[in-house]
C-alpha positions, 0 to 999 in steps of 0.5 A: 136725363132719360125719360123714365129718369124725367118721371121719377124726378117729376112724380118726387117734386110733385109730392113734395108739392103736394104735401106742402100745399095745405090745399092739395094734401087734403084733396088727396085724403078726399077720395078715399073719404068719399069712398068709405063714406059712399062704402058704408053710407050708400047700403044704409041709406037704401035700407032705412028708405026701404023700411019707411017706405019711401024707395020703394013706394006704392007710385014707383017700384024702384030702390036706391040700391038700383041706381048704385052703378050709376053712384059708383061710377059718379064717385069711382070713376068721374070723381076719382079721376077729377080730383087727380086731375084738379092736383095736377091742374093746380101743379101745372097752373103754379109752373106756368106761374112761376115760368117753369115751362119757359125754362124747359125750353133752354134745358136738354130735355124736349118740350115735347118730352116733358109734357108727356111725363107731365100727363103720363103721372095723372093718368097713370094715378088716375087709373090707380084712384079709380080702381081703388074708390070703386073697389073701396066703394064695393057696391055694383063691382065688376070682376078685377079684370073688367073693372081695371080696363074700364078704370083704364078707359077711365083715367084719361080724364085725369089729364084733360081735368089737368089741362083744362086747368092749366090752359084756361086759369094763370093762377090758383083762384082762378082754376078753383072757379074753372074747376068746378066749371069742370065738375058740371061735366059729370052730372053727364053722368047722373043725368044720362043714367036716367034717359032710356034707349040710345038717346042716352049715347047722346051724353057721349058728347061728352066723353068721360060719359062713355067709361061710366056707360061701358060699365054700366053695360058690363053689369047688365051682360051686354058683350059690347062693353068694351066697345064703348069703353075702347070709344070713350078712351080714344075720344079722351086721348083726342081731347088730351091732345088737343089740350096739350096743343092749347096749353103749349101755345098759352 
């Protein structure tokens, strides 16, 4: 079976999956629920606190609408990529289950092979999910180009959400508890929106950190966008990596 053969019948099996999984059909509607929601909520939101005099006040000269970026790429870029990465966390935690990956082995194709087309399918509907939220969201949005290589910076944490499941959970309810482990990461985000200076590369520790930074900076004008987001993509693949490594020796 050749590889492009191996990623049609793995993406085919997976929607079957899903769609039969009352907990993970749902979980596929989520993001575009959150999009919407953030699309038509978030401008409300920042109108009314604006009318009563809440955001801005007398004590802080700040609105909603000027955390928006960081909003966007909370829901668009972290969330997005986090709950493509959770379906596919709980897919690879049922086949280590079921020994799906021991039989791998005594088949022609390569474990190798396999593991590739297994983390090529979440980023690759990772990349697609977070293009779509921000542009559904469409508050604080970056030109297509841009926002589509920093959504590609972005989509590897699909597969590292994927594998962290999958590498430290053995069955469903304990990757429910591993995966809101896992959400605890991107308040990186919303907390380092807040920190002023270089001091806020510090939440780069962190690396999905770097593709939400990269666009913030994409906004503001500043030509190293794409320096940070190239930084955020390689640490992200080096985490994939590494994971991949584990899972494979579980």
């Amino acid at each position: 079976m050749t590889t492009t053969s191996l990623i049609k019948h793995l993406a085919w099996h997976d929607l079957k999956q899903i769609l039969r999984d009352q907990t993970l059909a749902p979980m596929m509607a989520l993001g575009v629920v959150i999009a919407v929601v953030s699309r038509h909520l978030l401008p409300m939101i920042d109108q009314q606190l604006a009318l009563r005099g809440v955001l801005p006040n007398l004590s802080l000269d700040t609105r909603l609408s000027d955390i928006f970026p960081m909003l966007v790429t909370y829901f668009g870029f972290f969330n997005g990529a986090q709950l493509v990465g959770v379906i596919f966390g709980f897919l690879l935690v049922e086949e280590k289950d079921q020994r799906t990956l021991i039989a791998i082995e005594v088949t022609p194709t390569s474990m190798k092979r396999y593991a590739l087309c297994r983390l090529l399918l979440p980023t690759a509907l990772g990349f697609v999910t977070c293009t779509m939220m921000v542009l559904i969201i469409n508050q604080a949005v970056l030109p297509l180009g841009k926002l589509v290589l920093l959504a590609l910076c972005a989509s590897p944490t699909s597969p590292i959400i994927a594998l962290f499941l999958a590498t430290y959970s053995d069955n469903k309810i304990e990757a429910f508890a591993v995966a809101k482990f896992a959400g605890i990461g991107g308040l990186t985000i919303l907390f380092g929106w807040f920190v002023p200076g270089p001091a806020q590369w510090l939440f780069g520790l962190f690396p999905p950190f770097l593709a939400s930074k990269a666009y913030w900076m994409a906004l503001e004008g500043e030509p190293l966008w794409w320096l940070a987001g190239l930084a955020g993509f390689a640490l992200q693949i080096g985490l994939v990596v590494l994971l991949a490594h584990q899972f494979q020796r579980g």
